[in-house]
MARMI-153477 format. One record per atom (N, C-alpha, C): z, x, y; residue in one letter. Coordinates in steps of 0.02 Angstrom, whole numbers, plus 50000, padded with zeros to 5 digits. Each point is the difference from the previous one (the first is absolute). Last residue first. Layout:
// residues N
ZXYA ...
***
This chain:
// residues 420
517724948848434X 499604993849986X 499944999249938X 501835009550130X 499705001949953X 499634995849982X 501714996050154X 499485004550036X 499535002149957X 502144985750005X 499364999949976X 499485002450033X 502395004749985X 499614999950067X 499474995250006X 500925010649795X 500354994050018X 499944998050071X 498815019849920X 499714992649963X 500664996250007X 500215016350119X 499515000350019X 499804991549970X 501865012849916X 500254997050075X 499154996550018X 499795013949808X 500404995150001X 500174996450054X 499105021250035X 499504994049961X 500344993449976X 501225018750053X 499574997950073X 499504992049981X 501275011949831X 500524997750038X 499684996050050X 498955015949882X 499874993149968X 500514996750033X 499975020450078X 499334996750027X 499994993449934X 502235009950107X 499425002049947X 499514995350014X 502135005850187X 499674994149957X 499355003849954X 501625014950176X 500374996849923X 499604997049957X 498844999350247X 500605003649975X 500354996849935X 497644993150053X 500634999550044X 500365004249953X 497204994850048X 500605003849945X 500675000350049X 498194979150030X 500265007450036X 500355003649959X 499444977749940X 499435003750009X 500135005550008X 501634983550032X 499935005149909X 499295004750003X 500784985250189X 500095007250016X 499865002149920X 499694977350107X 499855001249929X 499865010749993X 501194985450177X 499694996249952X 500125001449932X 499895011350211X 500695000349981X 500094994349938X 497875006450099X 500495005749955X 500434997149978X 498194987650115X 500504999049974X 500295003949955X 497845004850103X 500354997650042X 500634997149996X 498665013949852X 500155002650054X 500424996650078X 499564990849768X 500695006849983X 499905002950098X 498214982749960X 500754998650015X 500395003749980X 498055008549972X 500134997750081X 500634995349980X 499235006049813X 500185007950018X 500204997150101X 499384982649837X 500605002449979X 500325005450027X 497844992450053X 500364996750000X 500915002049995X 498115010349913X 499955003550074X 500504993850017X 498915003149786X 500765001049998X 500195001450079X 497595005049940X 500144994849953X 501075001250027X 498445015450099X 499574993449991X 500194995249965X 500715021950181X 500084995449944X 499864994949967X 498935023350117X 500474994150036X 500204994649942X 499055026550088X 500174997449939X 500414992450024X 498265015050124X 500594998250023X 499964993749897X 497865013750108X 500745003149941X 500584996650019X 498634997250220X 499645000449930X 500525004949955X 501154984450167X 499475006950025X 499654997749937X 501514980850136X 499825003149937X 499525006350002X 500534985450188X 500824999949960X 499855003849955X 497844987350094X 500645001650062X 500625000949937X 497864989949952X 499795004250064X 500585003250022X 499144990949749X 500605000650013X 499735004750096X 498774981549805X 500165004250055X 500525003450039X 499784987549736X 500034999550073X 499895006050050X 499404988549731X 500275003950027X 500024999450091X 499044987349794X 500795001049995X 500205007250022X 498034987350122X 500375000149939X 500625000549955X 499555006150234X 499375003949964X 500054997949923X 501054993750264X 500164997149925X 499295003249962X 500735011150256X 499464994449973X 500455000049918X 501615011150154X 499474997350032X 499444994349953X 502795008450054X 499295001249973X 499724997350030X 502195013050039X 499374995050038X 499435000649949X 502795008549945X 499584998450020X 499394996350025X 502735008049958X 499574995449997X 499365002750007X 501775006749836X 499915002350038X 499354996450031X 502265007349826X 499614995350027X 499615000850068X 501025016949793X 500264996850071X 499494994750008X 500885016449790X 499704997950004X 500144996350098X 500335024749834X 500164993950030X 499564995250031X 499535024049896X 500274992849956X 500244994450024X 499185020150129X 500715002249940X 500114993249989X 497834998950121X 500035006949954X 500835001049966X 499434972750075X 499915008150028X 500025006349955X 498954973049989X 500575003749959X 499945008950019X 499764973050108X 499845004849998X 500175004849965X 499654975050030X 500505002749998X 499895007249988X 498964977950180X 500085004149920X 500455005849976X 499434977850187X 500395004749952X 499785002849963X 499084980750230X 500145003749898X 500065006050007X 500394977550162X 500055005150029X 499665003049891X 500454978350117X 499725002150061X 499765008849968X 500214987449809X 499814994350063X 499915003250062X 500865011149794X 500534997050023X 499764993950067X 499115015949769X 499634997850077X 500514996850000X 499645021449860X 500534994750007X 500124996150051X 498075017549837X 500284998650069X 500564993449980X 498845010949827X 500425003650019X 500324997150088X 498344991749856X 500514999149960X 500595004150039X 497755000850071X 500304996850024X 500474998649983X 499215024050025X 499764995049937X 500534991950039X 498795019150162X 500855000449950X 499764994449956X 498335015850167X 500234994949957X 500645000649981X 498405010650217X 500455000849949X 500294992849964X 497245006250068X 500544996850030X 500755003949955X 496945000650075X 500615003749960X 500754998650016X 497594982949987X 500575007650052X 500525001649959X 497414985749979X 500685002149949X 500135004850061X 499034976450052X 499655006750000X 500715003149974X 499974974549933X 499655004150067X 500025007749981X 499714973949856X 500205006649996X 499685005450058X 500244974749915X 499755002750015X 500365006950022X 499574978049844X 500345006349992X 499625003550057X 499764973949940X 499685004750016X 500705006950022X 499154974849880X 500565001950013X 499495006250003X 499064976750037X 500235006549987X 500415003450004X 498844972849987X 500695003050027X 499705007249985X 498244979250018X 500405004849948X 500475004850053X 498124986350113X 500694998249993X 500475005049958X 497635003349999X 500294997650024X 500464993950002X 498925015749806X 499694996950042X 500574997050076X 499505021849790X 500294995650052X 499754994950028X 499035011749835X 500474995549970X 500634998250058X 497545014149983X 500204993150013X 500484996449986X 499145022349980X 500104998949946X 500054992150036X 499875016550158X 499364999749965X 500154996049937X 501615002650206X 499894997549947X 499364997849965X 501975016750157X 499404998749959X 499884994249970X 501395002250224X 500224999949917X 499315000150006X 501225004450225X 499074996549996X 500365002649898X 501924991950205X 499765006049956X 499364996849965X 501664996750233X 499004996449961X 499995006249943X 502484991950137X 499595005949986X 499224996749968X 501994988150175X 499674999349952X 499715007249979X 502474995950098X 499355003450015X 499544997949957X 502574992750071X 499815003249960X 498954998650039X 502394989550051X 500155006050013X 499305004349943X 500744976250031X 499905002149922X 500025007850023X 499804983550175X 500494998749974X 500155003849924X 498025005950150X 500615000750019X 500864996449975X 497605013449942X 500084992350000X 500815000350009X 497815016650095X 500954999349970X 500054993349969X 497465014450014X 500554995250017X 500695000049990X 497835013549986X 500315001750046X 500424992850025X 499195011349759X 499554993650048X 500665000850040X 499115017249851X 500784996750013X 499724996550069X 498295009749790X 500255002050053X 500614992550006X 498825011049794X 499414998750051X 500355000550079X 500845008849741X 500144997150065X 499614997150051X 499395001149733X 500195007150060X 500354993450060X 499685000449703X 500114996250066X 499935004650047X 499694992749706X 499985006350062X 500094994650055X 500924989349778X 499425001350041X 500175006950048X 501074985049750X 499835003550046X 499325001450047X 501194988249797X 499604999850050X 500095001250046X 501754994949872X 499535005049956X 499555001050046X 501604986350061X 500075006350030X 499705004349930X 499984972950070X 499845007349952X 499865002650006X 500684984650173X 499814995849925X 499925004249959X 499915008550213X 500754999049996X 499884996449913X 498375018450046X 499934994350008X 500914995149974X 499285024750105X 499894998749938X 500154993450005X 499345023250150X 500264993449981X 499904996349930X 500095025750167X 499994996049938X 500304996749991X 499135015650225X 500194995349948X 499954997549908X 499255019450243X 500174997849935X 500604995549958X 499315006550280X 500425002149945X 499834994249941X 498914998950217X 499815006149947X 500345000149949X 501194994050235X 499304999549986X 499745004849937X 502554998650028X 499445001850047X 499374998749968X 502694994549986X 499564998149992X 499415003250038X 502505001249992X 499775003049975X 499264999649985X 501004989650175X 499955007949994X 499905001749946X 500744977449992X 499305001250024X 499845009250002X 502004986249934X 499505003849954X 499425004050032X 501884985450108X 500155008349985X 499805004249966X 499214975650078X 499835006750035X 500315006249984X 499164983049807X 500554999450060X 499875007450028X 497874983649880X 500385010050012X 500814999650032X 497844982749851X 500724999750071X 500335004749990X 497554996849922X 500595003349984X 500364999250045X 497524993249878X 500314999750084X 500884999049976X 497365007749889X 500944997749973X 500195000950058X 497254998049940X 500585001250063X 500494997349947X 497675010149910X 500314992950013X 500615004050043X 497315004849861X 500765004850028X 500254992350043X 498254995149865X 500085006749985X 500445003150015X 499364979450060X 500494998249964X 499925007350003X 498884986050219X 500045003649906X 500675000949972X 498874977650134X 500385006650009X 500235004449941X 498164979950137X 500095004649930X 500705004950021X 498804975850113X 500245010350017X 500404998749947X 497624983850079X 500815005249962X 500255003550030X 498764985150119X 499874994649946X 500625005049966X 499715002050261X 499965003349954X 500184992949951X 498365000650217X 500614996549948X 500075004049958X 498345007250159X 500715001550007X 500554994149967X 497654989650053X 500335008850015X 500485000050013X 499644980249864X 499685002250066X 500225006149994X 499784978049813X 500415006950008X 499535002550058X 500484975849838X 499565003250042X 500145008250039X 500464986749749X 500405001350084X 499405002950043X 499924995549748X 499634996050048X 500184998750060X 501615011949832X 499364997049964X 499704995850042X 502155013050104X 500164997449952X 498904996649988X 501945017550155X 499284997849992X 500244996349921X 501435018050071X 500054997050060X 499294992649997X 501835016449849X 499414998449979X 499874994350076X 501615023949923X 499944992650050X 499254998049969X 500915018749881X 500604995850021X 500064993950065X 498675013249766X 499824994350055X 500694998350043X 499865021649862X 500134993749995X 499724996250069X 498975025549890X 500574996150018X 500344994849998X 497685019250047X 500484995549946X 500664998950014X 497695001750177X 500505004749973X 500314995749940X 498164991850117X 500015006550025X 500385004649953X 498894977149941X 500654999350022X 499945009450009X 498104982950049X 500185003749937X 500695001950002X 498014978350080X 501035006950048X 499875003149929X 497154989050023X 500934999349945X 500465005650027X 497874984050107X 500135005349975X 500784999849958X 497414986950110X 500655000149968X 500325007349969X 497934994650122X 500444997050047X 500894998349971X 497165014049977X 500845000249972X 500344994850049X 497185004050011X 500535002050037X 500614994649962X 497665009649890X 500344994550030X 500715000550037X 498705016149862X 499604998450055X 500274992650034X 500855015549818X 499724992650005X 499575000250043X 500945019050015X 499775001849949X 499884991949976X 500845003350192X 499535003550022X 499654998849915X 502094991350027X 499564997250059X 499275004349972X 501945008249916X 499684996649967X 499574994950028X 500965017050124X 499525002149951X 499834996249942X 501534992950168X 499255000550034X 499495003349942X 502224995849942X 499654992050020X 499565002850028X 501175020649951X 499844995049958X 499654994650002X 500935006450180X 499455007049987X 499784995249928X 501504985350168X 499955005249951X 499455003849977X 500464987550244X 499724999249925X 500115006049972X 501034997450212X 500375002049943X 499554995849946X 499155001550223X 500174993749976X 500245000049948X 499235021950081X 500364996350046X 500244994449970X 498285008349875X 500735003850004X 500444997150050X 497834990650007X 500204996949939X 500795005549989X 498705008550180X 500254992750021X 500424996449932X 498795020749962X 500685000350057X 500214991949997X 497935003049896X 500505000749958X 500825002150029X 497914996150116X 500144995349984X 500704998949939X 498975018850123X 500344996150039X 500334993549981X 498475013149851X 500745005050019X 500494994950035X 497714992550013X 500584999349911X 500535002750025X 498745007050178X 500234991449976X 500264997249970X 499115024249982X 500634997950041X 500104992550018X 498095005749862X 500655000949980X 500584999750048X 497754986650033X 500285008949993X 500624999849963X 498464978249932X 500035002750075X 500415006950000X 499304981949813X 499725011149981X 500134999850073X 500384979749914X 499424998750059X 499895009049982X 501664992349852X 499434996949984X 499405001450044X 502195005850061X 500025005349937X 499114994750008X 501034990550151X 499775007150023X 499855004149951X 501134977449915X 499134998950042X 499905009050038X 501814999249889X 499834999049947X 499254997950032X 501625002250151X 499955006149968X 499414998349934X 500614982250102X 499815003650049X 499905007049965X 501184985449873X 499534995950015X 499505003350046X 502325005049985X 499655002349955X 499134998549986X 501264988650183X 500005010250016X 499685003549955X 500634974849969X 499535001550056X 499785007749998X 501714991049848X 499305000249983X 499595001650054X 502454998950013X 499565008649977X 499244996449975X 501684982250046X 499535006850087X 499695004349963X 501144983249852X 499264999149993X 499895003650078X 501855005149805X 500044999550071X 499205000650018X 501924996249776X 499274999850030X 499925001550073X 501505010849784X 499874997450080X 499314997250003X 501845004449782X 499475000750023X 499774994750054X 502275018449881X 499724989950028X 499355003650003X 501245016249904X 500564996050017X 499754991950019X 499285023449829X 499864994450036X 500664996550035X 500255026749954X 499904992049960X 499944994550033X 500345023750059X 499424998749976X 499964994349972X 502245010849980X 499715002850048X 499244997649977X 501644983349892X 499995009650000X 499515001850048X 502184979849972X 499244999350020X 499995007649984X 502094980249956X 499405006949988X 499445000250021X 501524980650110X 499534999649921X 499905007050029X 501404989550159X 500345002949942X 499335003949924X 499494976350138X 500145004050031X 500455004849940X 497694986449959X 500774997649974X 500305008850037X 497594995449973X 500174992750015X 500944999750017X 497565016349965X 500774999349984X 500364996650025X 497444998150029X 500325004549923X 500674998949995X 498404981750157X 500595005049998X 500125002049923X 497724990950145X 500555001249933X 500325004950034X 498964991650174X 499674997349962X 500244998549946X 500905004450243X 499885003149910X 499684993849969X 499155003950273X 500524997149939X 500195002649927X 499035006750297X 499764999649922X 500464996849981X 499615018050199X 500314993849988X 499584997249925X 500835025450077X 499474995749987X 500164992649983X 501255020049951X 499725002050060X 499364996350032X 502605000649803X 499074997650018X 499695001950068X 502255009749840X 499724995650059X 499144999649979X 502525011949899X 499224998649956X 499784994150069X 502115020349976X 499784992350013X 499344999550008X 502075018349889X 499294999150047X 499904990949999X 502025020349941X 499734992650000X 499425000550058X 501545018049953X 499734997349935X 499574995149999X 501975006850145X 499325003250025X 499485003149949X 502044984849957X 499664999450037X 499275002950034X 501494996449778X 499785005650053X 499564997550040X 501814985049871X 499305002950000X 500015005950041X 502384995049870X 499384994350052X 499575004550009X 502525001549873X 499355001950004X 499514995850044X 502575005850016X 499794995449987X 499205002250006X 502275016349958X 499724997550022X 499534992549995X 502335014749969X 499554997749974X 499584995050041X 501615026649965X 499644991950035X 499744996149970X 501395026349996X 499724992149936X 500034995850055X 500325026750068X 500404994549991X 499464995849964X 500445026750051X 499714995349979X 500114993250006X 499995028150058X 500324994550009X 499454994850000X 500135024749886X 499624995950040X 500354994650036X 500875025349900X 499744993649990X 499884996950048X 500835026249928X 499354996050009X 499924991849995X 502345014549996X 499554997049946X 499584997650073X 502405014349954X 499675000550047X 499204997249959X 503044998749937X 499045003150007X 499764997750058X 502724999549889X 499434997850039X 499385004050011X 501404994549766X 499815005450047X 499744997250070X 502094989749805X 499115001150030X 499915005950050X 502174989249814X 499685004850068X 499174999249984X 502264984149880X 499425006549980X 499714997950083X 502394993149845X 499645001750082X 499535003749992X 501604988849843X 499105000749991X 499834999950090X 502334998649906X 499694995250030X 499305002350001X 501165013049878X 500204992049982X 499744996250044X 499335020050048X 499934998449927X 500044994649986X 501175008850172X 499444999250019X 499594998749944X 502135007849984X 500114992750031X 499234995249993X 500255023549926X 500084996249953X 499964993750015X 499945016550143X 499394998249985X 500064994649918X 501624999550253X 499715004649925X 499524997549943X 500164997750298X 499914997249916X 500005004149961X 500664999650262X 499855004549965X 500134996549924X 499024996750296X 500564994449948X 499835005549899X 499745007150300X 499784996849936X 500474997349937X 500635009750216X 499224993950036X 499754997949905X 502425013250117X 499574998249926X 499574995150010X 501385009450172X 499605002649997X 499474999349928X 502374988450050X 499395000150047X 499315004150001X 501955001649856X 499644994249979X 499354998250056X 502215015050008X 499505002249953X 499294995749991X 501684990750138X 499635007750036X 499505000649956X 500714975049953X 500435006450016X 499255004250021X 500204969050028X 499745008149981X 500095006950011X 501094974649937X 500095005550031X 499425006449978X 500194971150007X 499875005549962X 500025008050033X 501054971250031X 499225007150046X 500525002649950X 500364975749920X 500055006650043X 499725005450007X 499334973849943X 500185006649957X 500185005550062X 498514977250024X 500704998049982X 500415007649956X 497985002850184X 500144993149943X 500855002149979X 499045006450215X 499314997349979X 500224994449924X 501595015650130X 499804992950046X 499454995849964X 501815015349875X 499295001350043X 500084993250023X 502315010449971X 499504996549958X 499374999550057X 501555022250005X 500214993250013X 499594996149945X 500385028450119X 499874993549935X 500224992950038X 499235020250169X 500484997349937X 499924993149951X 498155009550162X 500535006350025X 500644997449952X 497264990049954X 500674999050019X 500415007650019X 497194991949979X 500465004249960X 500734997350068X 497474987349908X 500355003250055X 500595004049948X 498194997049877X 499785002650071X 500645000650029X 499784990449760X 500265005650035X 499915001650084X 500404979049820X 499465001150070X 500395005950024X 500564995449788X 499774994349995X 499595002150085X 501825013249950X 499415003649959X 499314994250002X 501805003050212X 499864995449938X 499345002049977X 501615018550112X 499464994650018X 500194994649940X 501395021350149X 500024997849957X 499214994849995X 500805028750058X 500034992150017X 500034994549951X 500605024649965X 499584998250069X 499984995350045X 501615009849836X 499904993849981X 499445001350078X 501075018849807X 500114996750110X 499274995249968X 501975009249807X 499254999750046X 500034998650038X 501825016349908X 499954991650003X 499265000650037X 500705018549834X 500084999750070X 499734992649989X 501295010949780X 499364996150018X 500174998950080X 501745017449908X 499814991249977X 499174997850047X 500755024849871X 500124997250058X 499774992950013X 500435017049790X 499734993849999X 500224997050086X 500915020249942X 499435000849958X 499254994849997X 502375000150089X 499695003650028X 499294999349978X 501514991349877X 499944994750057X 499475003050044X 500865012149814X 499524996049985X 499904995250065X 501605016250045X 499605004049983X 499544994349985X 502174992650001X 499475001350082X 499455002349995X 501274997549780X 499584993250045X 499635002150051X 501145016549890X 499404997150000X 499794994050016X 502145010150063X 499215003250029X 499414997049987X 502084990549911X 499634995250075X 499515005550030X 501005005749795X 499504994249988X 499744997150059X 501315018049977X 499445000850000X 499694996650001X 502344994250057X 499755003550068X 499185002349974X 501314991049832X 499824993950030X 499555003350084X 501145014249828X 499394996949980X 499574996350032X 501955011050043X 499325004249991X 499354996349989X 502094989649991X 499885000850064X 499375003149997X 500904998249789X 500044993250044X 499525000450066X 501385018249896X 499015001549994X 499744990349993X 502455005750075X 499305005350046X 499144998149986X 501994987549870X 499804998250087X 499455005450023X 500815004549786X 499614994249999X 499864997450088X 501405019449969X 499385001249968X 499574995350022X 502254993950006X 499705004450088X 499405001749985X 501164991149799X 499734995550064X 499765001050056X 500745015349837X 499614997449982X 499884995550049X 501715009850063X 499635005349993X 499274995049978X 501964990149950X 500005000950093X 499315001250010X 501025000749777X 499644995650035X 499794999050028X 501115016749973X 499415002649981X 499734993849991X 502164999550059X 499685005650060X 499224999149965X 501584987049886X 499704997150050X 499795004550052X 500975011049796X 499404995749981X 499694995650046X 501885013850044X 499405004149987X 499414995649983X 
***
């Protein structure tokens, strides 16, 4: 009786044994269910993150450097942007600009070499044979002011003619004689002066005094104290100082901007406290052909006299304002043939993206080609954001990855040294 109900107990323990083990494997199946295993990625192709362009059909090692091709999956192909958390972005101090749209001029810095104005200069002649008698200004370069003695002429022909006039004034014969007689003394460039002091002596003038026409510098002195002098020797030429030539080597990719007229300001290479006005006068129709460049004639003020020729200038010149699109230059990433910038799209991601500039506006650039107006682009940390774009597999902490926390991310990042 007592090993029947042993029996009994052990048949118990087996059943609910069994019961048990047959629920426990429901629930397993049941959680397995629950959790279906991760689908495998499809591998598109493959590249080297180091020179993406070409793309491979299976793995191997790149041809370019020493590391095996990098598999790029499905999900992954259609991601053109590269996605920073903003905490990441913090740490690395990625700050954004706006691209605009700005009124400016195009400008460039020359420097020019000062010399006379030519079409300033007059030349002081005799019209009459004769000798100096005295020379006033003796020494080439010497100041002279409009009206100031320069020499005194003798020339003993004008006595005959005056001499004649001065006998028809005495005889009372008609006036048209005189008249006639006072032609002839015009013709023989006697001065009006030397005749009216003729007339008011009564002795005919045979000496007179050059006055200097205009103010300026003596820049040829042709005659020297008891030279004898014929028609048409010039003795001066004066050239003024009031307005002066800066002659400007232009290279030809400047020239366009240059048009007749345009306003200058120069300032003296020795001290750029001193300043001057300037206009363009005009672009002398030469090439100089080993230097690839253009003389320009800009006409400088100088009522104050403190240019004199030779002195260097430095000259700012500034062309007509157009309305252009800008990006700040901090923001471009010139690679030599080609510049980058990094763009920051409406859902937060960031992409690289080339474009064409055009003129250097300071610390800003022309942007002709790649950029609209409002295009948010990255101005400080754009480095760091183009290589996450071109070396993911790098420095992927940028990218929020599965399971990983964002100080997690940041970590991998600064042992990357990616954290300036």
């Amino acid at each position: 009786m007592k090993r029947a109900h042993t029996l009994t107990l052990l048949a118990i323990a087996m059943a609910a044994l069994l019961a048990g083990s047959f629920f426990a494997g429901r629930l397993t199946a049941g959680g397995a269910a629950a959790e279906p295993p991760a689908p495998e990625r499809k591998a598109l192709y493959w590249h080297d993150p180091m020179v993406p362009g070409p793309r491979f059909d299976k793995p191997g090692k790149s041809p370019f450097m020493d590391m095996q091709l990098v598999p790029v999956y499905a999900d992954e192909a259609g991601d053109a942007g590269v996605k920073i958390s903003s905490a990441v972005q913090q740490n690395l101090g990625i700050r954004t600009a706006m691209v605009t749209r700005a009124d400016t001029a195009s400008s460039f810095d020359a420097v020019g070499a000062v010399q006379f104005n030519e079409r300033l200069e007059v030349a002081v002649q005799t019209r009459v044979v004769g000798y100096v008698e005295k020379l006033l200004v003796r020494a080439p370069m010497e100041r002279v002011h409009k009206g100031q003695a320069l020499a005194t002429i003798f020339a003993p022909e004008w006595l005959g003619p005056q001499n004649e006039l001065l006998a028809l004034k005495r005889a009372g014969v008609a006036p048209e004689l005189v008249a006639a007689a006072r032609d002839r003394l015009r013709a023989m460039s006697i001065p009006e002066a030397l005749v009216r002091q003729s007339e008011d002596a009564g002795v005919a003038q045979a000496r007179f005094t050059l006055s200097a026409p205009a103010g300026g510098v003596i820049s040829e002195l042709g005659v020297r104290e008891g030279a004898a002098v014929s028609p048409g020797t010039t003795l001066f030429r004066i050239s003024g100082l009031e307005k002066v030539w800066a002659i400007v080597e232009v290279p030809e990719a400047q020239v366009a901007l240059l048009k007749p007229g345009q306003k200058v300001t120069a300032a003296l290479q020795a001290d750029a406290t001193q300043t001057f006005a300037g206009t363009l006068s005009e672009i002398l129709p030469q090439v100089n052909a080993s230097s690839r460049t253009l003389q320009a004639r800009f006409e400088v003020d100088n009522r104050t006299g403190r240019l004199t020729p030779g002195m260097l200038l430095r000259l700012q010149v500034a062309g007509p304002a157009v309305s252009r699109l800008v990006v700040p230059a901090e923001a471009v990433i010139r690679t030599g043939t080609r510049a980058v910038v990094i763009v920051r799209k409406g859902d937060g991601t960031f992409e690289p993206r080339d474009v064409k500039l055009g003129a250097e506006l300071g610390e800003q650039f022309e942007v002709l080609e790649g950029l609209t107006e409002g295009d948010q682009v990255v101005a400080s940390g754009q480095f760091l954001v183009d290589s996450e774009a071109r070396l993911r597999s790098v420095l992927g902490g940028m990218s929020p990855a599965s399971g990983a926390s964002a100080p997690g991310r940041e970590m991998s990042m600064q042992k990357a040294g990616s954290v300036p």
